[in-house]
N, C-alpha and C positions, 0 to 999 in steps of 0.2 A: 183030902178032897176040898176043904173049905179053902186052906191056903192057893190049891192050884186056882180054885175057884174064883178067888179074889183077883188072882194074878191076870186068870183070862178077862174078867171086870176092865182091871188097872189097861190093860192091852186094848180092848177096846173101846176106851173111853181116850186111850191116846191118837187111836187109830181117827175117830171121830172130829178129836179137835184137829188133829190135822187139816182130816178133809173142812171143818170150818174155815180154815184160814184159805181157799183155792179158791178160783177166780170168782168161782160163782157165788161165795158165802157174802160177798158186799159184790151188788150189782153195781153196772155203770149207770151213772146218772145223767141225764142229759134232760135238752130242754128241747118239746116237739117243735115242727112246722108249725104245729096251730097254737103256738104260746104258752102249752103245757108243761110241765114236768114228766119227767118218765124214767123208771129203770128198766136198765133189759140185763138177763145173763149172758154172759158170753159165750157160753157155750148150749144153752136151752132156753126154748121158749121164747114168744114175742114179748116186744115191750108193753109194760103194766104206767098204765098212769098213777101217780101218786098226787098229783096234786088237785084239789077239788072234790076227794074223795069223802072226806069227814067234814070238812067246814066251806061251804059254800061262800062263795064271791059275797060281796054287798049287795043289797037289793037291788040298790040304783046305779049299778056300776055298768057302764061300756067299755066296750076296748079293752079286754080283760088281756093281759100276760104274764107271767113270770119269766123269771131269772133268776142264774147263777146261784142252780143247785151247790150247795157244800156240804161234804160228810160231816158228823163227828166223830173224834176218834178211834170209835170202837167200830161205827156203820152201822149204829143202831139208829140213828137219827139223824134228818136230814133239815138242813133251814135253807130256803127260799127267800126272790123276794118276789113280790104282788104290786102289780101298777094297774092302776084302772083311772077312766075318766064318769064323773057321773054327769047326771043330764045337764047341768048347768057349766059345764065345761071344766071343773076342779079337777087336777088329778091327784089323785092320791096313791098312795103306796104303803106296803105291810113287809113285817120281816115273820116269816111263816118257819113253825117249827112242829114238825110231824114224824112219826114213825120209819123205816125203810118202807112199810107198804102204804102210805098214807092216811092210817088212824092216826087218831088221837091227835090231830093238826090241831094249832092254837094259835095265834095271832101273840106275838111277842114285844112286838113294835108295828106304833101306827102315825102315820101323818096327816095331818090333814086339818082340817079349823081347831084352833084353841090347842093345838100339837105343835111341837116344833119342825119348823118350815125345814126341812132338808128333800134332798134325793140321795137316799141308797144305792150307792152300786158294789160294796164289798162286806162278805162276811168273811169272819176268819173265827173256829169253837177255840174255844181254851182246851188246852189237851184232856181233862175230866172232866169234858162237855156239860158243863154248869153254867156255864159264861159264853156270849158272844162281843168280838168287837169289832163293830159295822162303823163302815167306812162311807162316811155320807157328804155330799156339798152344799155347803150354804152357801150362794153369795159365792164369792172369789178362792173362799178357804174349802178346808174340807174340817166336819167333825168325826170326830174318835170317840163315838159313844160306846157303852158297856152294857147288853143286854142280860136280863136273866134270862134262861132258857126254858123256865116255867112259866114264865109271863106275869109271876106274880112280884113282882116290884117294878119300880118305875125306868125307865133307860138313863143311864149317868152321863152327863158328856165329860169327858176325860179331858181333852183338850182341841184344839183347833189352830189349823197352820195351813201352808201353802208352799209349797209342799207338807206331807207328810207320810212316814213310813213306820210301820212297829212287825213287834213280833213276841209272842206267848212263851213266857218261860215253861221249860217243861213240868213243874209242878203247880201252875195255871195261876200263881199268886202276882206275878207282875208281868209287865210289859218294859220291853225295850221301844223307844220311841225317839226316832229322828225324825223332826220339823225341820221346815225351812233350809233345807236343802243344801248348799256347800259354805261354810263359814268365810270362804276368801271374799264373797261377794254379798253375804246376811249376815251381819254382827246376830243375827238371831238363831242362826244355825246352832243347833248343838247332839249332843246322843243323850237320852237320859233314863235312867233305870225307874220305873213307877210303881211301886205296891198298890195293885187293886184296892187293896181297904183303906188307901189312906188319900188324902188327898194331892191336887197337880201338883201344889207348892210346894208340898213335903219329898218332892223327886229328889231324884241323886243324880246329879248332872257327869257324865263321864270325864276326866279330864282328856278330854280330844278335843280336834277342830275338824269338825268334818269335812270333806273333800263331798264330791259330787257322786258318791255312791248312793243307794236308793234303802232298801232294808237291812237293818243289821240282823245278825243271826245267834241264837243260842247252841252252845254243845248242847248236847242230847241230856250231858246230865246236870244241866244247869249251871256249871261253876267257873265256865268262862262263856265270855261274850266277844262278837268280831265287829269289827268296825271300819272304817277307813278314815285317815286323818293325815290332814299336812304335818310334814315336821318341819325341825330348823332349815332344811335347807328349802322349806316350801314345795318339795317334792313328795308325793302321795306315799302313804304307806297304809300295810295291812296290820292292825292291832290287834291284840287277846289280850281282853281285860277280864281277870280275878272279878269275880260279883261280889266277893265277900269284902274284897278287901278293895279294889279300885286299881291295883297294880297292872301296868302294861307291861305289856309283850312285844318288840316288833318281829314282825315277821317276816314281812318283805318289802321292797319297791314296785307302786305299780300304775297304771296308769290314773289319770283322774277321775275317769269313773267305773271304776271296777263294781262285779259283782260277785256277790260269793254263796257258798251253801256247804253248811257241816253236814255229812252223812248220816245217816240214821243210826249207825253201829258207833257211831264218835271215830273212828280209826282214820279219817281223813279229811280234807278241805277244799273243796273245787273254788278256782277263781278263775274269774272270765274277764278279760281284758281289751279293753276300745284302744289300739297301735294306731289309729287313726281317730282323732278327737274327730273329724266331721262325720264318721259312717256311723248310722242308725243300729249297726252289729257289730259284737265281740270278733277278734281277729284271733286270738287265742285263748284256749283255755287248760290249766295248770292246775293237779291233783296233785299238796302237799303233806303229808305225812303228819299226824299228830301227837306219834312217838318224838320223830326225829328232824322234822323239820325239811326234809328232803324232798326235793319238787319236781315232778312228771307232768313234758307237756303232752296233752294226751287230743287233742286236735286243736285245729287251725282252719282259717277261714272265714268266711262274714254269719257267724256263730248268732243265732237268733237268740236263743237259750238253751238250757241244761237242768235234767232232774235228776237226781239220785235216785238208783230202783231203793226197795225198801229193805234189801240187805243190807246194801252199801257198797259192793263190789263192782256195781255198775255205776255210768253213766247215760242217758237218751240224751242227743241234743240234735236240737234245728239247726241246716244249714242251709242258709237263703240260697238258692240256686242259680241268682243272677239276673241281670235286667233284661238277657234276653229269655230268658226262661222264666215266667214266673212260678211262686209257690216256695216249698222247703223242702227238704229232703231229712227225714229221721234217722241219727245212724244210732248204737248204741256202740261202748267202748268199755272194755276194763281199767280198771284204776291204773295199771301197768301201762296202757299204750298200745297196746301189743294184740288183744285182742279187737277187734273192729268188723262191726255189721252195719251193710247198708240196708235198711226198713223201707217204706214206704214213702211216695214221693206227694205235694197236694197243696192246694191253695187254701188257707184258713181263710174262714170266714172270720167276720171283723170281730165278734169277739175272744175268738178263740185268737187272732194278732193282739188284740190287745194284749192278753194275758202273756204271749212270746214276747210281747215288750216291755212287760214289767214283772215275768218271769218271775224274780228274785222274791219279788211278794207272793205272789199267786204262790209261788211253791208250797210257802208255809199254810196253805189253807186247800191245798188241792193236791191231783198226780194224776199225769198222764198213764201214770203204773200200776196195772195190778198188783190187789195184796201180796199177791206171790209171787210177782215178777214174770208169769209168765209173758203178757200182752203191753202190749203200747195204746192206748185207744188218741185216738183225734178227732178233729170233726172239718168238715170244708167241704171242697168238691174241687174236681178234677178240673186237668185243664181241656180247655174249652167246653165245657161243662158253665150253664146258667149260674148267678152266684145267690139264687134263690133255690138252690136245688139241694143245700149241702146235705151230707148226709155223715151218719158215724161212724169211724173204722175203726177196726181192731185188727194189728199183727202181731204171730209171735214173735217175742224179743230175741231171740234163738233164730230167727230168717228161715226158720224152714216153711215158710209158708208164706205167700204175698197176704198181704191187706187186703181184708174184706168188709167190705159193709153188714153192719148189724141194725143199721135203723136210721130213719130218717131227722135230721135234724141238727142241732150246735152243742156246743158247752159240756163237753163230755168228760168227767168226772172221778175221779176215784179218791179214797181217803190218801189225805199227805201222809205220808211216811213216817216225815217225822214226829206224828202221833203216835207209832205203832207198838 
């Protein structure tokens, strides 16, 4: 009896974390109409504010908003940011980090007199949600500060450039970091590998010349790194570079500004390619094997972006619907090609475009995808629909069901994958 007993235990404690991982165990997060924060379930219950819950605005603040909810890995925790003006017209701004249900909130980063002058508009957790690195501009440049996530140390600035793009190794100790943007045209351009504990100067510079790509990406299990880089014939290439050691890979040929995303399972490589250096969208995009090198083009079109579901066996991407039609269209596809769904159709609000056009970052710090793959969530509004109206949808990723609204508002959220 004890053994059986143990065994029905072990069964229902697996049973349990199952059901933890389903849509509803990490809500979606979104930002209201009235400049709050909120999560809703996707399948129960109205949306809960989370922000303002434990820690109260400034005394003397107006025009209070937040933005650009971001999970941490696990979706225990969420950071925000806070912009307020007070009565003498300053405005200032806070990098907020609180619970899923908004206790225990604490001010992390602040600006404001005798603070350093930046604007906030990107967070990205370190995958052991320890670490933030907020994406701020000063001036012409942007800085790459390094947050503690207790509040209790001061914010580091890592570096500053114009361009700039990084990304968290999966064991949360360094960053990858592309400045200054394509080397044929910024002798300053470069990729370079940064150990958190150590300092800018002590970086490891990749041997590449970077092309006009935007974020580099880690495999899953940290020990190669991707890149894009001119070669001898000054034609673009996609590289996997060894961390340990610096050795490259090519991989392919491809246009100059490519973008790319390793799956969450590591088993393969999506690259999105501009066949048209003038258009604003990818014309292709190519799921390459990371056994075998073997390359599947798995759609086509003026490709907005693409995210990996959180197995890996999928992809969602945007597909701009055309000048006479505005808005995008969400299809989801299998790595093969072969399977193909068309989602829901909708105009993003501006910052939900922004993040479709710099995709390649956002990915690393967000997902359009439930933990489990069942939903796609978005946010915007309809066509001809007020573009003060958006609201947040969710469909399932499977098509058996149109898109529905679950609440009103933007910036709709799920943890990145590639935490998971």
């Amino acid at each position: 009896m004890a053994g059986r007993g143990l065994g029905v235990l072990l069964l229902l404690a697996l049973m349990l974390a199952g059901c933890a991982r389903g849509s509803d165990s990490t809500p979606l997060a979104f930002v209201g109409r009235d400049g709050q924060i909120y999560t809703v379930a996707v399948n129960s219950g109205a949306p809960r504010r989370v922000s303002e819950i434990s820690l109260p605005p400034p005394k003397d603040a107006r025009d209070i908003s937040y933005q650009w909810p971001t999970w941490s890995a696990d979706g225990q925790q969420l950071a925000y940011l806070r912009f307020h003006r007070d009565s003498s017209g300053t405005i200032g701004s806070a990098v907020i980090v609180s619970r899923a249900d908004g206790s225990g909130a604490r001010v992390v980063f602040e600006t404001g007199p005798g603070r350093v002058s930046v604007t906030p508009f990107y967070l990205d957790w370190a995958p052991d949600g320890e670490t933030l690195a907020l994406g701020a501009q000063r001036g012409p440049t942007v800085n790459v500060l390094l947050l503690d996530a207790t509040g209790s140390r001061e914010a580091r600035v890592v570096t500053a450039a114009s361009p700039v793009f990084y990304a968290w190794s999966p064991d949360s100790k360094a960053l990858l970091v592309h400045p200054f943007g394509d080397a044929r045209f910024n002798p300053q351009a470069e990729v370079a590998l940064f150990h958190v504990e150590r300092e800018w100067d002590d970086r490891f510079v990749l041997p590449a010349r970077p092309v006009g790509f935007r974020a580099p990406v880690w495999s899953p299990d940290g020990k190669r790194a991707v890149v894009a880089s001119s070669g001898d014939n000054q034609r673009a290439q996609v590289l996997v570079f060894d961390t340990a050691t610096g050795a490259a890979t090519r991989l392919l040929e491809v246009s100059d500004a490519p973008a790319f995303a390793w799956s969450p399972d590591g088993t393969h490589l999506g690259v999105a390619q501009r066949l048209d250096e003038a258009s604003a969208f990818y014309q292709e995009l190519d799921v390459i094997s990371a056994s075998d090198g073997t390359r599947k083009q798995v759609a086509s079109g003026n490709i907005a972006a693409f995210f990996w579901s959180p197995d890996g066996t999928r992809l969602a991407y945007a597909l701009f619907r055309g000048p006479d039609t505005p808005g995008v269209t969400w299809w989801v596809v299998d790595t093969t090609g072969e399977q193909r769904i068309e989602l829901g159709s909708y105009v993003p609000d501006d910052e939900s475009f922004f993040v479709l056009m710099f995709f390649d970052q956002y990915a690393q710090s967000m997902s359009p995808w439930s933990p489990d793959g069942k939903y796609l969530a978005y946010s915007g509004f309809l066509p001809g629909e007020a573009n003060d109206s958006g609201h947040v949808f969710v469909v399932p990723t499977d098509g058996s069901a149109p898109a529905r609204p679950v609440a009103d508002g933007q910036m709709a959220a799920w943890p990145a994958p590639r935490h998971r």
